[in-house]
C-alpha positions in Angstrom: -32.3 39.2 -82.4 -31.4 42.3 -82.9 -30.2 45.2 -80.3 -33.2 47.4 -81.2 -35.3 44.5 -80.4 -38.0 45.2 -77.0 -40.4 42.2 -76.7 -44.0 42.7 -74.3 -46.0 40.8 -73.2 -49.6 40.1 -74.5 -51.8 42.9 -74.5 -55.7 42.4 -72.7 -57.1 42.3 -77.0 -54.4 39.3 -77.4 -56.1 37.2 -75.2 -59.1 35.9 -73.7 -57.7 35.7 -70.0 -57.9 38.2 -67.7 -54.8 38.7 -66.1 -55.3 41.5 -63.3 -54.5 40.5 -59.8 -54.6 42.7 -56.8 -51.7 41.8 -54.4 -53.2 43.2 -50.7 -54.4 46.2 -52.2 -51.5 46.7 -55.4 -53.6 46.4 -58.6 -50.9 44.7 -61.2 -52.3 44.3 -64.8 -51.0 40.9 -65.1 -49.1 38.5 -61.8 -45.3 38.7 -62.8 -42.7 41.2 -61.0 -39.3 40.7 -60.7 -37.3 39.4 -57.4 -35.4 42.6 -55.8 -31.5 42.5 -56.8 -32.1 41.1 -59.8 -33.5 44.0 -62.0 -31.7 47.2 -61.0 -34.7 49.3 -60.8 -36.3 48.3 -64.7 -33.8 50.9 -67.0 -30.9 48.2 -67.5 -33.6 45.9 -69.2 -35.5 48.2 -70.9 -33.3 47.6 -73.9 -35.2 44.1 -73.9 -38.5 44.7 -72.4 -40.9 47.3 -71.8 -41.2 47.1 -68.1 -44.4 48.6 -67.9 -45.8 45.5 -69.6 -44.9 44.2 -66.3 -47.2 43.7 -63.1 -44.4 45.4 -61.4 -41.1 46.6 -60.9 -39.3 45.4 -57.9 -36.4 47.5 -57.0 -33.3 46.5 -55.8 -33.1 46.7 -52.1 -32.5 50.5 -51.1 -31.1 52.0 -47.3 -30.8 55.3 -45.8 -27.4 56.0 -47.1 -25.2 53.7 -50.0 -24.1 50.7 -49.0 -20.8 49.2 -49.7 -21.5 45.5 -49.6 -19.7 42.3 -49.4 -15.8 42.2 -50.2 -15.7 39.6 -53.7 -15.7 37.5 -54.7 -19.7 37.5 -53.7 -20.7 35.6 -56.5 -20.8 31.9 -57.2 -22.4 29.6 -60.0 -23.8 26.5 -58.3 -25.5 23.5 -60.1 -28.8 24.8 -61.3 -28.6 27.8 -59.4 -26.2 30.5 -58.1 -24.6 32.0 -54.9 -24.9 35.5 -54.2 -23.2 37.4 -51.5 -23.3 40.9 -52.8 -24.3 42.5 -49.4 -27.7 44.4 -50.1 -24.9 47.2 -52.1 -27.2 50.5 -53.2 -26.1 54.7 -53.6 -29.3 55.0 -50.7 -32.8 55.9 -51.3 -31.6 59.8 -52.6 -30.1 58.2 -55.3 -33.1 56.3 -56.0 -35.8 59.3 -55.9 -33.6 61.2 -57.9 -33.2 59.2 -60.7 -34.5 55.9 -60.6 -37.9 56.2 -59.3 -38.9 59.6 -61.8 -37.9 57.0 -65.1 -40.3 54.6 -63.7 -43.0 56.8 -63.2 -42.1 58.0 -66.9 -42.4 55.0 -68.7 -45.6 54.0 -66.8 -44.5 51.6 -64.5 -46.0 50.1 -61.6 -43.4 49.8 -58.4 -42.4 48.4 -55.0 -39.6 49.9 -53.5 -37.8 46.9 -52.0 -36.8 48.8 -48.4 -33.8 47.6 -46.2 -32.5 48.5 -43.2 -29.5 47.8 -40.3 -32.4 49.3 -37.5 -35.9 49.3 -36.9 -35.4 53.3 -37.5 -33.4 53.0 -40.8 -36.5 51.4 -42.3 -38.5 54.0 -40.8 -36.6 56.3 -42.4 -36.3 54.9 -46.1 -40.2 55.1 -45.9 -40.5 58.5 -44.3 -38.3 59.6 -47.4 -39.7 57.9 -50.0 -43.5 59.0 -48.5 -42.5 62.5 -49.5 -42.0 61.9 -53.5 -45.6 60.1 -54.5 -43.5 58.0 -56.9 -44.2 54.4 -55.4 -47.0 52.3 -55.3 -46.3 49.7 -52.8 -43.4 48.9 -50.9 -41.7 45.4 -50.2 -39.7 45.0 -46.7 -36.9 42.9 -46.7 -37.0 41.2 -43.6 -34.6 38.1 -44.5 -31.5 38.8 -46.4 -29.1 36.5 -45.5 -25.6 38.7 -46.6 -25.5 41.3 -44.0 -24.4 41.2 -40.3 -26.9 43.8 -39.3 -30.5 43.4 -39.6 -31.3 41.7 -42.4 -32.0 37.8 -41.9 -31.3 38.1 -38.3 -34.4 40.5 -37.8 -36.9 38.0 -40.1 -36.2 34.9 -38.1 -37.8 36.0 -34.7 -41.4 36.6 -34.1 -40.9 39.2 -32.1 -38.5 41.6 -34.0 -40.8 40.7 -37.3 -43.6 42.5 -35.1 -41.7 45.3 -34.0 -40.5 46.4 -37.5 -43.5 45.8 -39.5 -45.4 47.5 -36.8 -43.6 50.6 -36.8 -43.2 50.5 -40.8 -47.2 50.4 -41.2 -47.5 53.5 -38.6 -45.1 55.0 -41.5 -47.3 54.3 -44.3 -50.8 53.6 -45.8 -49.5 51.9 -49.0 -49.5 48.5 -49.6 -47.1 46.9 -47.9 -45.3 43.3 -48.6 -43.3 41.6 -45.8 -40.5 39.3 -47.4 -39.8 36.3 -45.7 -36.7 34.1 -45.2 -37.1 30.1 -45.6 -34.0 29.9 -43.3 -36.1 29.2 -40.6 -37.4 26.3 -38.7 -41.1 26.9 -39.6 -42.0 30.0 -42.0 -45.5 30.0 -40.8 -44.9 31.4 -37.3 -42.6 34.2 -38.9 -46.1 34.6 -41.5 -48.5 35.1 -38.9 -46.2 37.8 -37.0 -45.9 40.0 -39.9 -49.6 39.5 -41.5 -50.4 40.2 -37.3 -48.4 43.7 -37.5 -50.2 45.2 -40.7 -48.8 43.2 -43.8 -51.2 43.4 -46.6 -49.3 40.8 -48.4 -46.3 38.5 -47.8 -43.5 37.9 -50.2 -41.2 34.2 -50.5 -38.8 33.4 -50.4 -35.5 34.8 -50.2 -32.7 33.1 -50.8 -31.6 29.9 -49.0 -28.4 30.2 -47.0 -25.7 27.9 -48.7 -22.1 27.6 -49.4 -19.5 26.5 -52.1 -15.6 25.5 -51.7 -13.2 26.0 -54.1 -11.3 22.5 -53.1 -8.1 23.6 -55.1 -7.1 26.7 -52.3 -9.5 24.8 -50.0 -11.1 28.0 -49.7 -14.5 29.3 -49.6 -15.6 30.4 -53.0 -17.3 33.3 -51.7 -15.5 36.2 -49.2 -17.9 35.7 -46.8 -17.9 32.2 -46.4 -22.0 31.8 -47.1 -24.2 33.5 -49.7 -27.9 32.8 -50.5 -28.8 30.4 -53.1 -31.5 31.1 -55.7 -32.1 29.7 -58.9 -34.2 26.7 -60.5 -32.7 24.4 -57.3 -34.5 26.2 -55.0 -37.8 25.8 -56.4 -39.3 22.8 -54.3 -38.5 23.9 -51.0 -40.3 27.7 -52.6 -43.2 25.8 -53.7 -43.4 23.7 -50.4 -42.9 26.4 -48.1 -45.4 29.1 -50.6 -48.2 26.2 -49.9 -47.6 26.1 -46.3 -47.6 30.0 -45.8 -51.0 29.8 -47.9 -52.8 27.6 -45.7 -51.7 29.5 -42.2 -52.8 33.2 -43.4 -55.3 35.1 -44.9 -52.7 37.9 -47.0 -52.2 37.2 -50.4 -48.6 35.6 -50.9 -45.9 36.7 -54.0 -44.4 33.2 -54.7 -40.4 33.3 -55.7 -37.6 30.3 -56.1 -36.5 29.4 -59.2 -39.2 30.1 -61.7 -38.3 30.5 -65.8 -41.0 30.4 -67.1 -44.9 29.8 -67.4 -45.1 26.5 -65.8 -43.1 27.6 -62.6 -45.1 30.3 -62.8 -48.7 28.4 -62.3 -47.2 25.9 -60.3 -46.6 28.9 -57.8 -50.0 30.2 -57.9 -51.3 26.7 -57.8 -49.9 26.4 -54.3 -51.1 29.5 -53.5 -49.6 32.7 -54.5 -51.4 35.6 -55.9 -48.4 36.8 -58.0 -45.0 35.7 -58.6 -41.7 37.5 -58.8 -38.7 36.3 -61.7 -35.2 36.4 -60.4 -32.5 34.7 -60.8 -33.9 34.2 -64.2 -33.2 37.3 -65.7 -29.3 36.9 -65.5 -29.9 34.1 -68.2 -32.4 35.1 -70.2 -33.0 38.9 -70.2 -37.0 38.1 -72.0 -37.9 35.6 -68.8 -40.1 38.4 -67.2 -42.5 38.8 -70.8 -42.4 35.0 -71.6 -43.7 34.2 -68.4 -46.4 36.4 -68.5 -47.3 35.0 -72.2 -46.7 31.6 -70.5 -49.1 32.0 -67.9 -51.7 33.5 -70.3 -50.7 30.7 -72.8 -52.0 28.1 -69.9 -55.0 29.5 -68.7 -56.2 29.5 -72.7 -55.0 25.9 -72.9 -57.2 24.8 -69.9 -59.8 27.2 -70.0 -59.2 29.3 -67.4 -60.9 32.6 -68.2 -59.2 34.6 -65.4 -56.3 34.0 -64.1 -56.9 34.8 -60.0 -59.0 30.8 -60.7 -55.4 29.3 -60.0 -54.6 30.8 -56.5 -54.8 28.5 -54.5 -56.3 25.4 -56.7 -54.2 22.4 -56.3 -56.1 19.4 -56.1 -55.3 17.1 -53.0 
């Protein structure tokens, strides 16, 4: 292939299957976004895909004010996955109004802000900012990353504090909003019903699964931080299982991520339940995975007849 080379996915006159979905009130032309922190914000793949082909852009996760992040080494490779402990790192949401979100908005795509926070009032503010430009269509709050000491993970594994932030983040906004979820917790469900409770109009999972690696050479951890979160094909299962559980507990629609490559992962996820999915650790490997899952998906629904694709939310057979 060569370097001039931008593939898209298949256009509504190249198949038969409609592909629209509407994710608690986000209307996406087909179910595939990307997982936060694994895109940038869409211009670093745009050499390989036109993002607005996309159902959505997912930004990286964006604060007040930049973040360092996590000393390295932060990243690990881990059988059929990888360990990340890169710390939510981001200029802040000036940065991304200034230059990020305008290019979007250029090229025609559709976006969720991924929003972070070390207080209830940072994400308040991230909002309140980003409110003020018109340049994003939904917004996804990240409740449950694992790699900070502040907020993060610690805030998505109590009922309560869910509650509390989502609450005052819907006050903040009338956009569609997307609660992610961490599966590093004894039952996802509980955590589900708090935010859908506190005005989520759809819930996102998972995030990454808190693991390790030891380099047993220095007998050392391999990461600075000691843990990281785990994404990648090996955390697909306990995705799917935990997708399918979350499905049957609330009424949101759910964005299903954990390991998917392609078009199969993909329908497997909305078999069990999710409305849309989100690629991740995917595109590190294979810069296309975004369009050929969207072309898988269609590819499917043509195979077995499906003439629209919202017929496999939810469909597994029992």
């Amino acid at each position: 292939m060569n370097g001039d080379t931008v593939f898209t996915a298949m256009t509504p006159a190249q198949t038969s299957v409609s592909m629209s979905v509407d994710l608690g009130g986000l209307s996406m032309k087909n179910p595939v976004t990307v997982a936060s922190g694994t895109f940038a914000a869409g211009r670093e793949y745009s050499d390989f895909v036109d993002v607005a082909a996309l159902g959505a852009v997912t930004t990286k996760g964006v604060s007040l004010h930049g973040w360092e992040g996590n000393a390295s080494p932060r990243i690990a490779e881990t059988p059929s996955g990888m360990l990340n402990s890169i710390g939510l790192q981001n200029p802040g949401v000036n940065h991304l109004i200034e230059h990020e979100l305008p290019w979007l908005r250029q090229v025609g795509a559709t976006t969720i802000v991924n929003v972070s926070g070390h207080s209830f009032d940072e994400y308040v503010n991230v909002i309140e900012a980003l409110e003020a430009t018109d340049l994003v269509d939904a917004y996804e709050i990240n409740i449950s990353c694992p790699n900070v000491d502040a907020g993060g993970m610690t805030i998505g594994t109590d009922p309560k504090s869910v509650e509390q932030v989502v609450a005052l983040c819907r006050k903040a906004t009338k956009r569609p909003m997307i609660v992610k979820l961490t599966p590093n917790v004894t039952d996802i469900t509980e955590i589900a019903r708090a935010a859908e409770a506190s005005g989520a109009d759809a819930l996102s999972l998972i995030n990454t699964l808190l693991g390790m690696a030891i380099d047993v050479r220095t007998r050392r951890p391999q990461l600075a931080r000691g843990v990281g979160g785990l994404s990648g094909p090996a955390v697909k299962p306990v995705a799917l299982r935990l997708v399918w559980e979350t499905h049957k507990a609330v009424s949101v629609p759910l964005l299903g991520m954990g390991g998917i490559s392609n078009g199969t992962d993909a329908v497997e996820f909305m078999l069990a339940g999710a409305t849309a999915v989100a690629v991740g650790t995917a595109n590190f490997t294979n810069p296309f995975a975004t369009v050929e899952v969207i072309d898988g998906i269609a590819e499917y629904c043509e195979t077995y007849g499906v003439k629209d694709v919202n017929e496999l939310i939810g469909a597994l057979e029992w």
